[in-house]
SEROPA-24989 format. One record per residue: residue number from 1; chain; x, y, z of N, C-alpha, C in turn. Coordinates in steps of 0.05 Angstrom, whole numbers. Example, Ala and Ser with C-alpha at 12.3 -4.5 7.8 and 13.67 -1.06 7.14 Angstrom:
NODE    i  ch  n_east  n_north    n_up  ca_east  ca_north   ca_up  c_east  c_north    c_up
NODE    1   A     264     -114     156      246       -90     156     264      -66     156
NODE    2   A     257      -45     142      273       -21     143     258        1     157
***
This chain:
NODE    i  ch  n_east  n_north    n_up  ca_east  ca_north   ca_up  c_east  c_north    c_up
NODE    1   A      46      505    -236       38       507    -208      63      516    -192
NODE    2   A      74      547    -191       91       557    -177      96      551    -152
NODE    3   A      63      554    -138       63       550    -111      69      512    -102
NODE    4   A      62      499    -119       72       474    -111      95      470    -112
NODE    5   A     105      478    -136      144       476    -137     148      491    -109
NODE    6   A     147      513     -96      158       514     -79     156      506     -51
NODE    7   A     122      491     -51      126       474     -25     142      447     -31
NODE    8   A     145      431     -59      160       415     -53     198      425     -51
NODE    9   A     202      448     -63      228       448     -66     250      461     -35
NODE   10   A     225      471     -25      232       492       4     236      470      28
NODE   11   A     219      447      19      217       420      37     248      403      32
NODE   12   A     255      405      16      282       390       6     307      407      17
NODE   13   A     306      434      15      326       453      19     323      455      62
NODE   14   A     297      450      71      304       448      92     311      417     108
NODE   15   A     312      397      92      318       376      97     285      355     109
NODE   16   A     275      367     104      247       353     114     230      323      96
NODE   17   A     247      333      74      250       303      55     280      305      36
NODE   18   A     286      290      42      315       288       8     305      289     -14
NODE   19   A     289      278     -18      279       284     -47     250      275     -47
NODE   20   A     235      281     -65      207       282     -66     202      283    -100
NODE   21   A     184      254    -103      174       270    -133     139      261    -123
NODE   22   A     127      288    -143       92       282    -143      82      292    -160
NODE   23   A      51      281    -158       39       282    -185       7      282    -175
NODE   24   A       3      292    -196      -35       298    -186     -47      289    -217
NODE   25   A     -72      288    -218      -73       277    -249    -109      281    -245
NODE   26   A    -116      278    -268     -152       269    -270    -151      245    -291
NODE   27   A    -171      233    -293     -172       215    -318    -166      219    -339
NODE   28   A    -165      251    -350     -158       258    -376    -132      260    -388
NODE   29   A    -109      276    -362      -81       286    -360     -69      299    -331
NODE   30   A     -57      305    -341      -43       315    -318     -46      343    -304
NODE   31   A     -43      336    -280      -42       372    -271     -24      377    -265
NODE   32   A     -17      368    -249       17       369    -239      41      353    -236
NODE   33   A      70      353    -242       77       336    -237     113      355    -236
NODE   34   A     126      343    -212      152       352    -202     165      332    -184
NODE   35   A     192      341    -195      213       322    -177     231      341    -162
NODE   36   A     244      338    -145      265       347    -126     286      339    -104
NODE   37   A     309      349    -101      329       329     -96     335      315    -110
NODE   38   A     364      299     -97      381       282    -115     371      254    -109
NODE   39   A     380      236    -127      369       203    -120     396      187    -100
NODE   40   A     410      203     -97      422       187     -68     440      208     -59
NODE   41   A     445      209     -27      466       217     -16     482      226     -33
NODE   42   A     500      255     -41      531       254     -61     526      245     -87
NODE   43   A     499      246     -92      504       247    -122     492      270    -136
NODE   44   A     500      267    -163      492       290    -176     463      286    -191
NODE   45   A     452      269    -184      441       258    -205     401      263    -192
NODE   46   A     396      284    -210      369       290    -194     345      265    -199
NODE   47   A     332      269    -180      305       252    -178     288      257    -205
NODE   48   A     282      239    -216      262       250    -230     237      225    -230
NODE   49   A     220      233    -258      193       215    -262     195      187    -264
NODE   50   A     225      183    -279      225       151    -279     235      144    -255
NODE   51   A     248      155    -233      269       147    -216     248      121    -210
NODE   52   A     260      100    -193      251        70    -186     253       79    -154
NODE   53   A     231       77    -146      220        70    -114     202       49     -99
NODE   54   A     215       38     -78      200        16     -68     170       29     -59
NODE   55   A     153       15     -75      132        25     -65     113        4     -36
NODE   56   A     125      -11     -27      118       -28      -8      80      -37     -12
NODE   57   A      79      -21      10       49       -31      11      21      -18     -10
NODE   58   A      38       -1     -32       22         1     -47      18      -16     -65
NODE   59   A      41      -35     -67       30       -66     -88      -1      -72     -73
NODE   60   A       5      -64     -56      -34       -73     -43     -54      -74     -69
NODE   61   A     -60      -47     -65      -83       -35     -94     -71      -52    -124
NODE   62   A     -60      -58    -125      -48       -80    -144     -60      -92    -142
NODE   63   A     -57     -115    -117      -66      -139    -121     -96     -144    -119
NODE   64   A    -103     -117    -107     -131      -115    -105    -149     -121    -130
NODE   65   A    -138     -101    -142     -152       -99    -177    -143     -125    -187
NODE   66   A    -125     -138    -190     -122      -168    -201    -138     -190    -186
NODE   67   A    -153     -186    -159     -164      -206    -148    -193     -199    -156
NODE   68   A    -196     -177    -167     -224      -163    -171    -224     -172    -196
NODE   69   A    -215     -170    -218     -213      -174    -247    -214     -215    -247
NODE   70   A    -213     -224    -232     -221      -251    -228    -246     -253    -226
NODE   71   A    -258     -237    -200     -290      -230    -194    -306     -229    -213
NODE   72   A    -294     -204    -242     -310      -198    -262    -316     -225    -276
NODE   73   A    -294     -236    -284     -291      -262    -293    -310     -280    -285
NODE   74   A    -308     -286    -260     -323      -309    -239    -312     -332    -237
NODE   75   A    -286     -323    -239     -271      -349    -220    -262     -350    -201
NODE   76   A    -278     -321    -192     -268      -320    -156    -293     -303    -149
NODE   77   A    -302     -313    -117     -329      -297    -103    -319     -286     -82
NODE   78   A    -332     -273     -73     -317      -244     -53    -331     -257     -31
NODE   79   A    -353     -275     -26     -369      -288      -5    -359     -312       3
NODE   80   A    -339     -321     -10     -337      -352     -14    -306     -357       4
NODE   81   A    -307     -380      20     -281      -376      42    -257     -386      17
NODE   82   A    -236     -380      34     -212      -376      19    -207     -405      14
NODE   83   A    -208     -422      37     -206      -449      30    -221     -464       9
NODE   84   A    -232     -457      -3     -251      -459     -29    -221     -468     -51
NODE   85   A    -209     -453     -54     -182      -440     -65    -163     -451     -58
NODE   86   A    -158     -452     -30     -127      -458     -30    -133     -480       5
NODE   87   A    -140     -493      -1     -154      -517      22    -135     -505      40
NODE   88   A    -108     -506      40      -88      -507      70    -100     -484      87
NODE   89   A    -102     -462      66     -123      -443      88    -133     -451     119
NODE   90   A    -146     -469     111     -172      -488     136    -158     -491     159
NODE   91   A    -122     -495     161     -108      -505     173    -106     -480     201
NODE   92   A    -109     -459     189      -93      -432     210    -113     -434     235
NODE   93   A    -105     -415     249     -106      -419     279    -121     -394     286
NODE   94   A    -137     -381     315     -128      -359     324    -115     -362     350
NODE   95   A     -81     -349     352      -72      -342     375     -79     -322     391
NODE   96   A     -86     -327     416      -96      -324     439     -75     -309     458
NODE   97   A     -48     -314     455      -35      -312     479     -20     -339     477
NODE   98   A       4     -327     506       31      -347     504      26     -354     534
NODE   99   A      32     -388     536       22      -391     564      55     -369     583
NODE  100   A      49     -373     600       65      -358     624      88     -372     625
NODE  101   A      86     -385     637      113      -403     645     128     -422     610
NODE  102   A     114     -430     606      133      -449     575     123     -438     557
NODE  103   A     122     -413     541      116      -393     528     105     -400     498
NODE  104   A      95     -429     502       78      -444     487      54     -426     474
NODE  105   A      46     -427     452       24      -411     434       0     -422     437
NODE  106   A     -27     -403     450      -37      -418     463     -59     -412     431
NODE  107   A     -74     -438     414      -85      -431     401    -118     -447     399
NODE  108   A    -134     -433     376     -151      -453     379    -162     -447     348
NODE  109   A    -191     -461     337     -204      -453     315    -207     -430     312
NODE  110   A    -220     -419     289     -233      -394     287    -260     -394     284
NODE  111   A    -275     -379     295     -310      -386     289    -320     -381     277
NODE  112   A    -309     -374     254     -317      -373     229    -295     -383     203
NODE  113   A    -309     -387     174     -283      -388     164    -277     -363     146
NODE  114   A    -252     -353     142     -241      -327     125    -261     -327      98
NODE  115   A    -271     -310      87     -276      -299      64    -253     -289      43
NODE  116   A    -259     -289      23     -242      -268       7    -240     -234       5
NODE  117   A    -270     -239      10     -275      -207      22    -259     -188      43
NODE  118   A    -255     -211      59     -250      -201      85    -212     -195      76
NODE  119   A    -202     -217      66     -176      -206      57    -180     -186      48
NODE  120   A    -197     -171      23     -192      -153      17    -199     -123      33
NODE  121   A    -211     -126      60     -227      -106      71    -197     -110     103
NODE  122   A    -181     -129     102     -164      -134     129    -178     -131     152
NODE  123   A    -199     -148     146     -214      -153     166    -223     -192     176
NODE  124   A    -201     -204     162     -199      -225     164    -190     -252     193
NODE  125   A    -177     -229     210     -153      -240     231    -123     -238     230
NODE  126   A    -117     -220     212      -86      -219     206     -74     -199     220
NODE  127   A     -54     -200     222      -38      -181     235     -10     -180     216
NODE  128   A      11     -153     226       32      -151     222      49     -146     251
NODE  129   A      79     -150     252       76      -157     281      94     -124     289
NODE  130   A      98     -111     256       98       -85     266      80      -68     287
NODE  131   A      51      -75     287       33       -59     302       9      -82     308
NODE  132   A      29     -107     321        8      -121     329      24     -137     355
NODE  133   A      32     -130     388       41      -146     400      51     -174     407
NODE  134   A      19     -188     397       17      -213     403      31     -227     375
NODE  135   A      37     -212     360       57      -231     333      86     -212     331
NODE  136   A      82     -201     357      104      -190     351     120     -207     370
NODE  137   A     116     -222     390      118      -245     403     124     -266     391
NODE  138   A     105     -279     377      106      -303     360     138     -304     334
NODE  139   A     148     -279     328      169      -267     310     199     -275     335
NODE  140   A     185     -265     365      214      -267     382     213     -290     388
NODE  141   A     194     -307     388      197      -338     401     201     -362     382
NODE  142   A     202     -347     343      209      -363     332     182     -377     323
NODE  143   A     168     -369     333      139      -386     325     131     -390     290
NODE  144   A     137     -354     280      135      -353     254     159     -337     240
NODE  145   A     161     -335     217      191      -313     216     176     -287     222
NODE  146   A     201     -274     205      191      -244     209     175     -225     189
NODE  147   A     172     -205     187      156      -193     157     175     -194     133
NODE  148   A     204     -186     142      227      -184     115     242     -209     118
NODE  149   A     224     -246     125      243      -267     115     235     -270      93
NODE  150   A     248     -280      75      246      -289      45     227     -310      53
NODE  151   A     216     -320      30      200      -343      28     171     -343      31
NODE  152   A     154     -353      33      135      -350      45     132     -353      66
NODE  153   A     144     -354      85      135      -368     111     122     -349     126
NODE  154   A     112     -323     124       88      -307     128      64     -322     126
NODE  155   A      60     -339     107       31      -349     106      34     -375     124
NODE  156   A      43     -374     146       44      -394     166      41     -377     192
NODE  157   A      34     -346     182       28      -334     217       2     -340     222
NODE  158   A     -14     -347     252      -32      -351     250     -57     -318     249
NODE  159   A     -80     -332     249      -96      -303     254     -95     -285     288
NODE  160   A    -105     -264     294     -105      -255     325    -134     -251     331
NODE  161   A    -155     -253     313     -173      -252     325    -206     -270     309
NODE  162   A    -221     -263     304     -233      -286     284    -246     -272     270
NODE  163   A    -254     -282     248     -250      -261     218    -283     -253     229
NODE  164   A    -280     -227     212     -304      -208     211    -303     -190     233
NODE  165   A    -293     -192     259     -300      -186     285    -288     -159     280
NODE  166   A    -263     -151     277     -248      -123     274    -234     -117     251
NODE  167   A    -230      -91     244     -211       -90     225    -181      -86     238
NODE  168   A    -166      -95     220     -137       -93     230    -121     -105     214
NODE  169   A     -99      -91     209      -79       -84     184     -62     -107     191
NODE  170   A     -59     -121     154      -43      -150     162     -35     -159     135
NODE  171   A     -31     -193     130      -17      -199     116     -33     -207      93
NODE  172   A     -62     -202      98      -82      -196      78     -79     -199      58
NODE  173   A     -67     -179      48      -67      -186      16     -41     -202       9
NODE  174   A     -25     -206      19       -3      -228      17     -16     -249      12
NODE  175   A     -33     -264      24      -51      -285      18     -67     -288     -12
NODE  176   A     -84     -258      -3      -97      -239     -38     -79     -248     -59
NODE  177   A     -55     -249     -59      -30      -248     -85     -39     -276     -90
NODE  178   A     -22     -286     -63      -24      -327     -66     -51     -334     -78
NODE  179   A     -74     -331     -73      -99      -329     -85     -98     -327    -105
NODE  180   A     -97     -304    -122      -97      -297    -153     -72     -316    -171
NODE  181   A     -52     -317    -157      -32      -330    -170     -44     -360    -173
NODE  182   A     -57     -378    -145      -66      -405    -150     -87     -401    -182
NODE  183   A    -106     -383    -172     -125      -390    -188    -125     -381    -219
NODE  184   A    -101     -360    -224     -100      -352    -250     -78     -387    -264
NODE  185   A     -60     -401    -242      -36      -418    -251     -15     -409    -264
NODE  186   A     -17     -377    -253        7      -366    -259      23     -341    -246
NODE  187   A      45     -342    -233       63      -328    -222      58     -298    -217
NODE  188   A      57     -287    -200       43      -254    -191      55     -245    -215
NODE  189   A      80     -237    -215       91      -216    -245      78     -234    -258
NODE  190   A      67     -252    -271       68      -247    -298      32     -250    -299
NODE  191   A      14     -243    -283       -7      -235    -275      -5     -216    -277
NODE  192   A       2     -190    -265        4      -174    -264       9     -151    -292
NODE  193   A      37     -170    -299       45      -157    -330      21     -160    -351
NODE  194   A       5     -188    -350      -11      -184    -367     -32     -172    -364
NODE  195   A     -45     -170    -340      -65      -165    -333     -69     -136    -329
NODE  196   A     -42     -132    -314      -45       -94    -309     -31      -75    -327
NODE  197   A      -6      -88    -320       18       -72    -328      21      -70    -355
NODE  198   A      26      -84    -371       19       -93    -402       5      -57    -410
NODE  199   A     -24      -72    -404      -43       -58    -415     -47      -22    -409
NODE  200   A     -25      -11    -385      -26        17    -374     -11       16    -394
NODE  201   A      14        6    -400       46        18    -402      60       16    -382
NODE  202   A      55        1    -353       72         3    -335     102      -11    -335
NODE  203   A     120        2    -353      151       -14    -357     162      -17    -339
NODE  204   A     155        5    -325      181         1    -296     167      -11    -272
NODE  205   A     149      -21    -272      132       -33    -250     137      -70    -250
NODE  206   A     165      -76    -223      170       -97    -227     178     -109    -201
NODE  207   A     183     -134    -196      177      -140    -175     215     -144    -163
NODE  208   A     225     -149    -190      259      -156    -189     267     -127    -211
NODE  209   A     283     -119    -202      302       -94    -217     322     -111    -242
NODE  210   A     325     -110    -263      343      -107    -281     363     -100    -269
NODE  211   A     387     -107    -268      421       -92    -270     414      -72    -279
NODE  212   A     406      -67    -303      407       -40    -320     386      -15    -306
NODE  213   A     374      -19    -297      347        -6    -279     351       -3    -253
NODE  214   A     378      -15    -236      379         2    -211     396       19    -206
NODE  215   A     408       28    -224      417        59    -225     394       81    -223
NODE  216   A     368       67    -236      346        92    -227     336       95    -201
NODE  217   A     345       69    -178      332        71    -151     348       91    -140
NODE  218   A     322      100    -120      323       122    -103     339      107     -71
NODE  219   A     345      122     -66      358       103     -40     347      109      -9
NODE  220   A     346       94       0      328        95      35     343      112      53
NODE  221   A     328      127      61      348       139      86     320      142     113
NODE  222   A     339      147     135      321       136     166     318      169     171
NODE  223   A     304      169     187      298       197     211     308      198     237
NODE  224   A     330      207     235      344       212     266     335      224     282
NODE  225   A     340      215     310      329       232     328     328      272     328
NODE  226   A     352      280     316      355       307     309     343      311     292
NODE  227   A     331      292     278      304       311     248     321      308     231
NODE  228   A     352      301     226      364       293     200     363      266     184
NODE  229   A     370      263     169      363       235     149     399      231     136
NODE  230   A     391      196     150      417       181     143     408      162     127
NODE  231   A     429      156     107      423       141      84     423      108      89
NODE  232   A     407      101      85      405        58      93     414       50      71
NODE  233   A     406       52      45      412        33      28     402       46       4
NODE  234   A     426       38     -26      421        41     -43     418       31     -64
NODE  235   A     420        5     -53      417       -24     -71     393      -41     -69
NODE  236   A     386      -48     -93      358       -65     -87     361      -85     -72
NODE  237   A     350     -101     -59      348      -121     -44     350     -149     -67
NODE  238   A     355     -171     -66      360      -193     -78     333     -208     -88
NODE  239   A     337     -223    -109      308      -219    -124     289     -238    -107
NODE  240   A     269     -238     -90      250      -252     -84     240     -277     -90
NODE  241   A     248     -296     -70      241      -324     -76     214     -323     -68
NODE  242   A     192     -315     -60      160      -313     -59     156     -282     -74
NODE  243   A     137     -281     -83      120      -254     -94      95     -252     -77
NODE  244   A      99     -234     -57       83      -214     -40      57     -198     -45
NODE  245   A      31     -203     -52       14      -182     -58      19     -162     -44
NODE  246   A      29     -162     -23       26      -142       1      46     -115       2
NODE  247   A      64     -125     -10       89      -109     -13     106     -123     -28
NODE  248   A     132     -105     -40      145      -116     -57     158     -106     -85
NODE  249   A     136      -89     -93      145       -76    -117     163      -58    -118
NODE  250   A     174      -47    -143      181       -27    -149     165      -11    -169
NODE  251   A     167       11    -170      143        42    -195     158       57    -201
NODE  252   A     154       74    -208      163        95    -210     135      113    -219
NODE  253   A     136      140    -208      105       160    -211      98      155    -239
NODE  254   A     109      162    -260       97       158    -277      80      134    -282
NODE  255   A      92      107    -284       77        88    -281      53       87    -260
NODE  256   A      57       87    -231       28        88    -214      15      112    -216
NODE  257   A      26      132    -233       -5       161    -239     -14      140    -255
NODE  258   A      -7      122    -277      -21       110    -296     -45       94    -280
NODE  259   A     -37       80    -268      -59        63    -250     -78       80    -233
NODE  260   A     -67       99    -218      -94       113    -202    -103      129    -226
NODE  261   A     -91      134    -251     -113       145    -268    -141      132    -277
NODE  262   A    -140      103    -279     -141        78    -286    -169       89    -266
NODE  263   A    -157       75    -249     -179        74    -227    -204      102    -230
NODE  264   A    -189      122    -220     -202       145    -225    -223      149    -253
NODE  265   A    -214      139    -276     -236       136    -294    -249      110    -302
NODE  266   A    -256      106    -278     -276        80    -279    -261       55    -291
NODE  267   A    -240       48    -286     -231        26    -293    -206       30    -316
NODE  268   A    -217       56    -331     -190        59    -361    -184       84    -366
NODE  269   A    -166       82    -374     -153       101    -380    -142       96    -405
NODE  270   A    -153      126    -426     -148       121    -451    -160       99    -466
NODE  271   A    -148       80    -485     -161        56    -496    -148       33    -474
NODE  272   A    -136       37    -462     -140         9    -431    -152        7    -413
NODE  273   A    -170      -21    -412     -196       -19    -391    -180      -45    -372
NODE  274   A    -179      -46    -346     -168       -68    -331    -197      -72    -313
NODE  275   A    -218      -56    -311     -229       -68    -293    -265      -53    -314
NODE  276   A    -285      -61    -304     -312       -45    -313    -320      -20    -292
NODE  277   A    -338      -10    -302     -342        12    -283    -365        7    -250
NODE  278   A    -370      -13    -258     -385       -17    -238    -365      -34    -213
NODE  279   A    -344      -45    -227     -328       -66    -195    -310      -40    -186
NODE  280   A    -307      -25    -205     -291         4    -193    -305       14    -165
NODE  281   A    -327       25    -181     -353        28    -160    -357       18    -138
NODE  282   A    -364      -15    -143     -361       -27    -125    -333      -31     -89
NODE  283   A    -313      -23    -103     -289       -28     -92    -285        5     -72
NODE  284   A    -304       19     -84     -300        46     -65    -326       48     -40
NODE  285   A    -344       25     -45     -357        24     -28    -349       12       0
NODE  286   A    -365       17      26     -354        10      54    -367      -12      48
NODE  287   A    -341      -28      64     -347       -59      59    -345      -66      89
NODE  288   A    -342      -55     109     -333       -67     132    -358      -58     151
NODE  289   A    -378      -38     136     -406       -42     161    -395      -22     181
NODE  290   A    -401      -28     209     -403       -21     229    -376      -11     250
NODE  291   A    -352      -33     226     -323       -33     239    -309       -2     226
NODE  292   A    -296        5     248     -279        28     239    -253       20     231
NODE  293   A    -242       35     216     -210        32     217    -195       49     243
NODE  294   A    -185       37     260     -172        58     281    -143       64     275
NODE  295   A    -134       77     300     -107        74     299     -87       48     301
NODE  296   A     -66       48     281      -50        37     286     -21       40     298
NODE  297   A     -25       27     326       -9        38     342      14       20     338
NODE  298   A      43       34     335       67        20     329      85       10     360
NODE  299   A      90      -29     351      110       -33     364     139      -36     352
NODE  300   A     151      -23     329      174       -21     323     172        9     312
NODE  301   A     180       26     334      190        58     321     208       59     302
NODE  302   A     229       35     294      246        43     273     232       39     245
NODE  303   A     215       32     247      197        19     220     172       40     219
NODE  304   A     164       40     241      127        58     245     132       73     259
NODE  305   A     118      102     263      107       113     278      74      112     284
NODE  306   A      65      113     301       27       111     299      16      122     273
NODE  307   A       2      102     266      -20       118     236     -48      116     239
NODE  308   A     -46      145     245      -82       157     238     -77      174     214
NODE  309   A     -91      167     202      -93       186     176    -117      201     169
NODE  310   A    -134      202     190     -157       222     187    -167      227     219
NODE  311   A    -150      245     231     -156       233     268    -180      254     270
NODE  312   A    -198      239     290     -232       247     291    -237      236     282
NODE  313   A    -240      228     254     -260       219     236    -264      190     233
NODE  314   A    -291      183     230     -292       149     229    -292      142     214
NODE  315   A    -272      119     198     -265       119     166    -274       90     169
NODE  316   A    -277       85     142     -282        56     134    -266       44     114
NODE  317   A    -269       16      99     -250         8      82    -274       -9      62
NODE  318   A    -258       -3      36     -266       -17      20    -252      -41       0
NODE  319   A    -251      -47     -15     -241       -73     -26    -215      -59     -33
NODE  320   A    -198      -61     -16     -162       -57     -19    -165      -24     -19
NODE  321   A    -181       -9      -1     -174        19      -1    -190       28      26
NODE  322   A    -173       52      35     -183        65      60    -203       86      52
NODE  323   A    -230       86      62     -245       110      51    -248      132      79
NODE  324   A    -245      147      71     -245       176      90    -268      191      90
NODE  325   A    -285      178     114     -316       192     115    -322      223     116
NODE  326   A    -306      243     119     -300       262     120    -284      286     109
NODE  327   A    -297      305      94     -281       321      68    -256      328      90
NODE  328   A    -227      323      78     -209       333      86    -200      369      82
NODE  329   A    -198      387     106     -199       419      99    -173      418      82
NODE  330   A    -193      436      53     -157       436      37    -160      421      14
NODE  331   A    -174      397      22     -166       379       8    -192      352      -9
NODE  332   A    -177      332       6     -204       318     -21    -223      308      -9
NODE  333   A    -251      301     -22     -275       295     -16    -275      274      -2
NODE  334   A    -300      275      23     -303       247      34    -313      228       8
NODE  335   A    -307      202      17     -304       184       5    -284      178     -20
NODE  336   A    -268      189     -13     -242       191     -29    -221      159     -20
NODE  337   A    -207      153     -35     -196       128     -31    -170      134     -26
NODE  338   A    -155      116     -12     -126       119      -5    -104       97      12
NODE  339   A     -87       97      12      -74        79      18     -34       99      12
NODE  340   A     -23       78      22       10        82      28      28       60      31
NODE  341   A      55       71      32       77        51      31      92       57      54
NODE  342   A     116       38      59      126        40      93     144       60      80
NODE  343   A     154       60      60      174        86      56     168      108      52
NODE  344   A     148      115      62      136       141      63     120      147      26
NODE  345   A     112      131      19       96       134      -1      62      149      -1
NODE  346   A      54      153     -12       30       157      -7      10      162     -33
NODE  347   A     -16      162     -43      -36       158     -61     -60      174     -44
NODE  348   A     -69      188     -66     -107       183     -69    -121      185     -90
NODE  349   A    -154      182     -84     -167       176    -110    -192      193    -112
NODE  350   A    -193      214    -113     -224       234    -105    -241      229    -127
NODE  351   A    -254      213    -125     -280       204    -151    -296      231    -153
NODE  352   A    -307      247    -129     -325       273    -127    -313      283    -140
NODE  353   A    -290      289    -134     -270       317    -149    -259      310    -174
NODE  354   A    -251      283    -181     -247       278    -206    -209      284    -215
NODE  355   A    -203      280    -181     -178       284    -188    -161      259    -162
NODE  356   A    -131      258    -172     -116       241    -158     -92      243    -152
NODE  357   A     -80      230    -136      -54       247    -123     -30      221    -120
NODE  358   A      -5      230    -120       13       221    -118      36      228     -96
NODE  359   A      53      219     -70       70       239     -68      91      204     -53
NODE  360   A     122      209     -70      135       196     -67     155      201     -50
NODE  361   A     176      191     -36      198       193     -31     204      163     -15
NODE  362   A     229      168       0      245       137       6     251      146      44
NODE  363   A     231      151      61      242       153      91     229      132     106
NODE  364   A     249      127     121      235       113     149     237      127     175
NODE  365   A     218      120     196      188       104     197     170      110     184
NODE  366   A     159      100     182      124        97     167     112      128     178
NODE  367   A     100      137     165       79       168     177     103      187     191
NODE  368   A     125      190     179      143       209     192     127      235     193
NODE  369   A     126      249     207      110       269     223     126      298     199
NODE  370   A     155      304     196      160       319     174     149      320     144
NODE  371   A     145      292     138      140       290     110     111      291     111
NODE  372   A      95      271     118       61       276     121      58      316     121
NODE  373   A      73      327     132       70       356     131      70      363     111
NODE  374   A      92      361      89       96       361      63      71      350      50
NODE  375   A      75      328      48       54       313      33      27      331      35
NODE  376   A      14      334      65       -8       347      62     -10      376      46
NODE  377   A       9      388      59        9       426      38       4      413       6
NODE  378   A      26      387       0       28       383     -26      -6      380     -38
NODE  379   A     -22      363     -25      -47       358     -28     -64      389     -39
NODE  380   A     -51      398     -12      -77       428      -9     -75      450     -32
NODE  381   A     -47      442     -39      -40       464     -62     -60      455     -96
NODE  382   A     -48      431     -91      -66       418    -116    -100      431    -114
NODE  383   A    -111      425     -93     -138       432     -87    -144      467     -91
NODE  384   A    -125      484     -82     -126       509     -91    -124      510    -117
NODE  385   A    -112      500    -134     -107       510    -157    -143      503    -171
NODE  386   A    -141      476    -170     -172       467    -175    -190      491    -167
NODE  387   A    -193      505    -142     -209       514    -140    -206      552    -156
NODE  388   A    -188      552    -160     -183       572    -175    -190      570    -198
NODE  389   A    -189      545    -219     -197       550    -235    -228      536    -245
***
């Protein structure tokens, strides 16, 4: 695919990403797959398929499929409140607002109680206080920590609104993780390793880096106001005293084409089955009814920029995936599945078309307006070729 090498390599040479690797795939093999750029600032050392990237919020679809693979089981119901599971649940709140004068949290019950469903659809009451005011409040007054304190103390924010009523992007599946971990009585990695990872081949898919394995990380760099990219960090972060459904991991493409292959053929790929074909099915259906997914409008520009990812169109969500009611021009079928990471990651899953997409790199904010450019041509080219042949 000539023409894809040169939208990703023309994108690197004008600085619009440092480096970029991606991959397109069907259930069977591969269609495409390229790296470009170096893996840090001054080095010689190019990006490639194994390189190690934070994939943030694509541990999501992770934890999704491990809370689903319980479902198959039946030791977990998608109808059934969370406190079923993990009683403290019962305890949370919804915040309302901060009184005026003694900046007290003004809270009360919720009128209903959370589902599991609803974690998986983030349509529960959660928020992040990236793109949610009123916890972005609760973070400056100390009420709760922040999204990057160690520990759990995330599962002590309260809800913002009362479950079922809206959708809105949150700490959802953070909970989802704590969930699967109570009820399997065992630790996210090693849920995961057996349950997912194990069975793809996913080696480099881990929640703590090896010494020996972060020489393959890619390193973070920001978006300056001039459109150039300065480098943040090239060291992993310190190994995690909580495990996060929500975010957290590390991949590398090769390993997550394995998983959206997974998905994409009904649950397996090759002789590994992690899920049946029908909860696959199931999980690409709209689960949220009547509620749209809107914009998410950012209160920290250093982290987010606003994310619409299909603007016009009224999208819905299904069990740990965004479905896009509307064929994208170029590109993939409505009802196609998708989701992303704050470092500019991104995934899809076109069940119509029978194909799936990958496109990596390491920038901040979230939806940088350069790279989504990239990413999209990257999409459209894949789709030409398909249609050519």
């Amino acid at each position: 695919m000539t023409g894809t090498d040169e939208i990703l390599r023309r994108a690197v040479e004008r600085g619009d990403v440092f480096n970029v690797v991606a991959v397109a795939a069907t259930a069977d093999g591969i269609l495409y797959q390229g790296a470009f750029g170096k893996r840090f600032v001054g080095s010689g050392d190019d990006v490639a398929l194994d390189s190690i990237f934070r994939i943030a919020s694509m541990t999501k679809a992770i934890t999704s499929v491990a809370a689903m693979q319980l479902v198959e089981e039946g030791a977990l119901s998608l109808d059934a409140p969370v406190a079923k599971y993990i009683p403290r649940f019962d305890e949370l709140e919804v915040l309302e607002g901060f009184d005026p004068e003694t900046h007290e949290p003004q809270l009360r019950p919720p009128s209903t109680l959370v589902t599991v469903k609803q974690l998986l659809t983030h349509t529960s009451g959660f928020g992040y206080e990236i793109w949610n005011p009123l916890l972005r409040e609760a973070v400056a007054t100390k009420m709760i920590p922040g999204l990057f304190a160690q520990g759990d103390g995330l599962l002590t924010a309260p809800l913002v609104f009362d479950p079922g009523s809206q959708w809105h992007y949150g700490i959802n599946t953070d909970w989802l993780g704590h969930l699967v971990a109570t009820v399997r009585g065992s630790p996210l990695d090693q849920v995961f390793a057996e349950k997912i990872f194990g069975p793809l081949g996913m080696r480099d898919t881990l929640f703590d880096l090896p010494p020996g394995d972060a020489s393959r990380l890619v390193s973070a760099l920001a978006r300056q106001e001039d459109g150039s990219l300065t480098e943040l960090s090239r060291e992993p972060p310190p190994p995690a005293s909580f495990l996060r459904g929500g975010d957290g991991l590390f991949s590398t493409a090769s390993d997550y084409t394995q998983f959206l292959r997974a998905l994409l053929g009904q649950g397996a790929v090759g002789d590994a089955r992690i899920l049946m074909p029908e909860t696959v099915a199931l999980m690409g259906q709209n689960h949220i009814g009547v509620l749209e997914v809107g914009t998410m409008c950012t209160f920290d520009p250093s982290l987010s920029n606003d994310f619409d990812p299909f603007p016009g169109s009224v999208d819905r969500f299904g069990l740990g995936f965004l479905i896009n009611s509307e064929a994208v021009s170029g590109g993939r079928a409505s009802g196609s599945l998708t989701w992303a990471g704050l470092y500019n990651t991104y995934f899809w899953i076109d069940p119509t078309q029978g194909v799936c997409g990958l496109f990596m790199t390491q920038v901040l904010p979230f939806y940088d307006g350069k790279v989504v450019e990239v990413f999209e041509a990257f999409e459209r080219s894949i789709y030409s070729r398909i249609d050519e042949s």
